[in-house]
KOLZAZA-347015 format. One record per residue (C-alpha): x, y, z; residue in one letter; residue number from 1. Coordinates in steps of 0.02 Angstrom, whole numbers, plus 50000, padded with zeros to 5 digits. Layout:
{{X; Y; Z}; a; NUM}
...
This chain:
{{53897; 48385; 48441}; x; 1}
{{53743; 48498; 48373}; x; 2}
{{53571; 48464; 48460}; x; 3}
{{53427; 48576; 48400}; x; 4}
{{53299; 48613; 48530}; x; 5}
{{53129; 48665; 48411}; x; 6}
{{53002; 48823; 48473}; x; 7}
{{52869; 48686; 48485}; x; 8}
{{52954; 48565; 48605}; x; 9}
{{52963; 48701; 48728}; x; 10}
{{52854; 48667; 48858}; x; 11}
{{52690; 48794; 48882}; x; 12}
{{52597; 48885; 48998}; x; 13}
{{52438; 49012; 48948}; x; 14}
{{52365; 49082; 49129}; x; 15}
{{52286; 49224; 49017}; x; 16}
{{52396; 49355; 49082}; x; 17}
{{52550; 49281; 49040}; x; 18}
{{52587; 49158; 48908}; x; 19}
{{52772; 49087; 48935}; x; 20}
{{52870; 48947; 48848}; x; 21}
{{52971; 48858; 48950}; x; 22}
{{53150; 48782; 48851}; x; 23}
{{53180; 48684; 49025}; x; 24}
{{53087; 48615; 49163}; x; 25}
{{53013; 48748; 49251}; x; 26}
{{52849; 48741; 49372}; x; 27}
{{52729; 48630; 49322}; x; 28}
{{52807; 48575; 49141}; x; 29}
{{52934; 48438; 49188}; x; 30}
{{53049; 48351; 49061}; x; 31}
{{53219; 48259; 49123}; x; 32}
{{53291; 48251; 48955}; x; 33}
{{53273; 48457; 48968}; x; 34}
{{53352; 48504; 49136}; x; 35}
{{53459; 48640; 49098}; x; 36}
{{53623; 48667; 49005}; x; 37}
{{53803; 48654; 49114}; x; 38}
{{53746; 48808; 49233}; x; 39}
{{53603; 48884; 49144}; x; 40}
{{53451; 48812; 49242}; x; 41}
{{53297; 48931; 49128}; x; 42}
{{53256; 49047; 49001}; x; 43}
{{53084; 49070; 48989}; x; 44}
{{52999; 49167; 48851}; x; 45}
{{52860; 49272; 48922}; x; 46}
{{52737; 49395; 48859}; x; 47}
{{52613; 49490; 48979}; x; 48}
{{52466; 49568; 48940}; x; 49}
{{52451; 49747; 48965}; x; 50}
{{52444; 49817; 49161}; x; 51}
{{52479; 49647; 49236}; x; 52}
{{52623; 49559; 49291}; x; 53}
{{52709; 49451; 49441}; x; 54}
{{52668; 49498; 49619}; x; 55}
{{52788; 49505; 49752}; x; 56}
{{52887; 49351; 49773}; x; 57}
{{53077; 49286; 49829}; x; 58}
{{53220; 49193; 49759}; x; 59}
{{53384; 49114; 49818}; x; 60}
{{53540; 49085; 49756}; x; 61}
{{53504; 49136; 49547}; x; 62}
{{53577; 49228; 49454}; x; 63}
{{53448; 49312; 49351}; x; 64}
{{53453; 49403; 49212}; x; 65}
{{53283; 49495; 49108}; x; 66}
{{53321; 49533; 48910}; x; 67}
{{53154; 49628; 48864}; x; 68}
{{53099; 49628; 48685}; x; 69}
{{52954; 49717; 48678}; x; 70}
{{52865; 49845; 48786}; x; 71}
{{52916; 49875; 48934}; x; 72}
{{52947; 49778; 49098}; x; 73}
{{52934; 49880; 49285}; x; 74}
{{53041; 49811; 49415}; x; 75}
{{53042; 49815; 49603}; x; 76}
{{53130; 49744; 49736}; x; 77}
{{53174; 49725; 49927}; x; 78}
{{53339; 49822; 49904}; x; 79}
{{53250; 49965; 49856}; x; 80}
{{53285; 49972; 49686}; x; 81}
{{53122; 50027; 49551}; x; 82}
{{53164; 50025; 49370}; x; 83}
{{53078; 49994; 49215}; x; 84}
{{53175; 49880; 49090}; x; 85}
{{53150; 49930; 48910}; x; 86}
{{53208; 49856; 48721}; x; 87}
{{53389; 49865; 48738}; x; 88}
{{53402; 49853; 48927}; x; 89}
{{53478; 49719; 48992}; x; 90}
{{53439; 49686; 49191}; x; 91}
{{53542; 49569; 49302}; x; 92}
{{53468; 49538; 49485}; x; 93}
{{53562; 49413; 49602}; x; 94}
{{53464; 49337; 49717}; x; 95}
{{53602; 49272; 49836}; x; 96}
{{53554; 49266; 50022}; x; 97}
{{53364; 49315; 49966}; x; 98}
{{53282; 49426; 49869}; x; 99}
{{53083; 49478; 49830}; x; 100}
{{53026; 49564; 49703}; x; 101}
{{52888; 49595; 49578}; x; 102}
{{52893; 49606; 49396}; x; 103}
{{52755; 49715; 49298}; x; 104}
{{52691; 49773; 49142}; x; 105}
{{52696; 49958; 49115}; x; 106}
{{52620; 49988; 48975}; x; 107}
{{52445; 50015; 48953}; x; 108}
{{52399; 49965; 48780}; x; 109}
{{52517; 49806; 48731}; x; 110}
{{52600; 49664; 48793}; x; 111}
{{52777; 49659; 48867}; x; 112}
{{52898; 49512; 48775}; x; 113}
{{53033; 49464; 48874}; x; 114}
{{53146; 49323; 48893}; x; 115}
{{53206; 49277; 49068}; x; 116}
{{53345; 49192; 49105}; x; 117}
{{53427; 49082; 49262}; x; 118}
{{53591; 49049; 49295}; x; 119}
{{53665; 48973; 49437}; x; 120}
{{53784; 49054; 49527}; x; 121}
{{53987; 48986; 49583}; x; 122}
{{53941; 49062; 49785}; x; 123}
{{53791; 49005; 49887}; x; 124}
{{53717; 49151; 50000}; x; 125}
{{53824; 49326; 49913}; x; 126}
{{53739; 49471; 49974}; x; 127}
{{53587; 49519; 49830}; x; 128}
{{53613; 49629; 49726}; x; 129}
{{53555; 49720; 49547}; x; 130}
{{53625; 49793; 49396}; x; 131}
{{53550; 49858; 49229}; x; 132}
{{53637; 49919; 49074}; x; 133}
{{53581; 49989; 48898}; x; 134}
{{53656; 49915; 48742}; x; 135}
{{53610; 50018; 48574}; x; 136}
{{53544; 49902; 48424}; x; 137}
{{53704; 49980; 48333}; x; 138}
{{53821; 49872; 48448}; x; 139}
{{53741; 49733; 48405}; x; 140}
{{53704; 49751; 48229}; x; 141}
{{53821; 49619; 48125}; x; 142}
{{53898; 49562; 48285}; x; 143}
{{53901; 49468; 48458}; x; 144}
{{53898; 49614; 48591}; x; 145}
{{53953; 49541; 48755}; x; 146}
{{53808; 49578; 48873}; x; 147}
{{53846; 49483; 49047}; x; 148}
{{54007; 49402; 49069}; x; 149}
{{54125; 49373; 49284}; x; 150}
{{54207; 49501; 49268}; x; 151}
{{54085; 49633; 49187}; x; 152}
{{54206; 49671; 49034}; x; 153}
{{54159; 49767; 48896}; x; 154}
{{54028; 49865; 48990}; x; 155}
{{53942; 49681; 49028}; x; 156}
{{53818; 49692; 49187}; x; 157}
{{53928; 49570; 49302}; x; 158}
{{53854; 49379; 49339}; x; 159}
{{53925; 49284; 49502}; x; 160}
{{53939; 49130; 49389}; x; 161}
{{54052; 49058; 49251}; x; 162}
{{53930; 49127; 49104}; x; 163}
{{53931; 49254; 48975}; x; 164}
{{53805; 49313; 48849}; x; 165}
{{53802; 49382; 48705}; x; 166}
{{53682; 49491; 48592}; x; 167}
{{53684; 49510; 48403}; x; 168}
{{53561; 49576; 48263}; x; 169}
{{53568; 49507; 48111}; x; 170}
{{53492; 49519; 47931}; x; 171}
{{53549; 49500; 47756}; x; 172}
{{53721; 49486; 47734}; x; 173}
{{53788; 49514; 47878}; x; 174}
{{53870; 49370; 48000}; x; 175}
{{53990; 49323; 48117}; x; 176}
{{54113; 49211; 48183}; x; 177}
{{54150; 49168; 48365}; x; 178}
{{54285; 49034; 48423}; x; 179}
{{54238; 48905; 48551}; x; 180}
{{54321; 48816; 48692}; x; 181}
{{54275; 48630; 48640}; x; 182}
{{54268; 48587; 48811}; x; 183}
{{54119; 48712; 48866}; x; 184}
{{53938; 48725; 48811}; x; 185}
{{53863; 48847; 48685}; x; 186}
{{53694; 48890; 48706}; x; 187}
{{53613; 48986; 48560}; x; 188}
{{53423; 49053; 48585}; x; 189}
{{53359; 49123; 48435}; x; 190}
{{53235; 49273; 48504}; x; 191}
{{53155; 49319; 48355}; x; 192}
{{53172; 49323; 48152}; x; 193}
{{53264; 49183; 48043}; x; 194}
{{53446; 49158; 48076}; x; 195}
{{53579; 49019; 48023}; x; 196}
{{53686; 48943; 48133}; x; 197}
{{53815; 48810; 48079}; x; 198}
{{53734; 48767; 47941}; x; 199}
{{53562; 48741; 48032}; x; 200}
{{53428; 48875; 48020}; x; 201}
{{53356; 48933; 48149}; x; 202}
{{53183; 48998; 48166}; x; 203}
{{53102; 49128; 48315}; x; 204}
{{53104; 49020; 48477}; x; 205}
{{53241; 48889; 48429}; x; 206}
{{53377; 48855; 48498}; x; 207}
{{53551; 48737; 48462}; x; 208}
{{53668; 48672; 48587}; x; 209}
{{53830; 48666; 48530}; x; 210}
{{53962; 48560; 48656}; x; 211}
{{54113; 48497; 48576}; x; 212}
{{54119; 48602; 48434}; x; 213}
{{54263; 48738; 48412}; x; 214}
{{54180; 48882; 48285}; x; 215}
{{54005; 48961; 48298}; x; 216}
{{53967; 49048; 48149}; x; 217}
{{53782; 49141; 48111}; x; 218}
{{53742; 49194; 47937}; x; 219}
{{53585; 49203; 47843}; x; 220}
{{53490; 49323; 47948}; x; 221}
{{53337; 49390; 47929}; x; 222}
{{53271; 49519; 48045}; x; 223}
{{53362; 49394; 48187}; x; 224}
{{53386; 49458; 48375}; x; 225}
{{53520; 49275; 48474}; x; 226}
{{53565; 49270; 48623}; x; 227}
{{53716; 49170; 48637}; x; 228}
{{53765; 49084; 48805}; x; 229}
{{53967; 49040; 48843}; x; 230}
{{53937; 48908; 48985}; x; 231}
{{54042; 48830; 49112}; x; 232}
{{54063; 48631; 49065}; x; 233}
């Protein structure tokens, strides 16, 4: 089974500082046909404006995980830990037992695009924690480049849940092939750019829910940037 989920069903939130588009229910835009897929509870697509950004707040028991696009996103938390997440970067924060932090736009002069993504996790109340990695467009490009995964293989940031993601770049020619487990859900978010995927095409913000299904295959790209979710059934 192939369901396509279109940019413009996503639900939508402009508090002038942040525009975000929500593909599931999240605060105030509420849709029980769009709850979440197996264990992946939210990927919102956000873009803040330049010098603003989330104030100090907490989460429980997520897995969370920040894929920026553009600009570049600052990060600080009750651990200690201060980063700034960049194109490329990709930033996994488990909330476990509790966590605050605050989430800011460094630059001065353009808006920070990000997708954020929720996950929940296999063990109520681990000890938080954080991770960040860098993957280079050129181990993407063509390919599926695992990017989170249990066990952190393939110098994946490590998720406390039965989910991995992947990151490809795509244009032209070239494609790829992945095989599924029929019994597990495929998640594929198209970031940005033109992509086709099983035969549907995909344009920036869509996304295609594969469950049942035993090949993924993306072809037809055109300045494309998926993320592709592996999720527990």
């Amino acid at each position: 089974m192939i369901t396509l989920r279109k940019s413009a069903e996503r639900g939508h939130a402009d508090h002038g500082w942040l525009e975000s588009f929500h593909t599931f229910s999240f605060a105030e835009y509420h849709d029980p046909r769009h709850m979440g897929v197996g264990n992946l509870r939210v990927i919102n697509e956000d873009r803040v404006a330049p010098g603003t950004g989330f104030g100090t707040h907490g989460h429980r028991d997520m897995e969370i995980v920040s894929y920026v696009l553009e600009g570049a996103l600052g990060h600080k938390d009750s651990l200690g830990q201060s980063a700034t997440i960049r194109p490329g970067d990709v930033q996994r924060m488990s909330a476990g037992s509790g966590i605050r932090h605050s989430e800011f736009n460094v630059e001065t002069d353009r808006q920070t695009h990000f997708l954020q993504i929720w996950i929940l996790p296999d063990t109520l109340g681990i000890t938080p924690g954080y991770e960040q990695i860098h993957v280079p467009d050129a181990e993407k490009r063509g390919r599926l480049r695992r990017i989170a995964s249990p066990d952190g293989s393939n110098g994946s940031v490590r998720l406390h849940a039965d989910a991995s993601l992947y990151a490809g770049l795509f244009d032209g020619g070239e494609a790829a092939r992945m095989t599924l487990d029929a019994a597990r859900h495929t998640y594929v978010q198209l970031a940005r750019g033109r992509l086709t995927v099983n035969g549907v095409a995909l344009a920036a913000g869509d996304a295609l829910h594969l469950h049942g299904e035993q090949e993924l295959t993306l072809d037809g790209g055109a300045d494309a940037e998926v993320i592709v979710f592996d999720l527990a059934p």
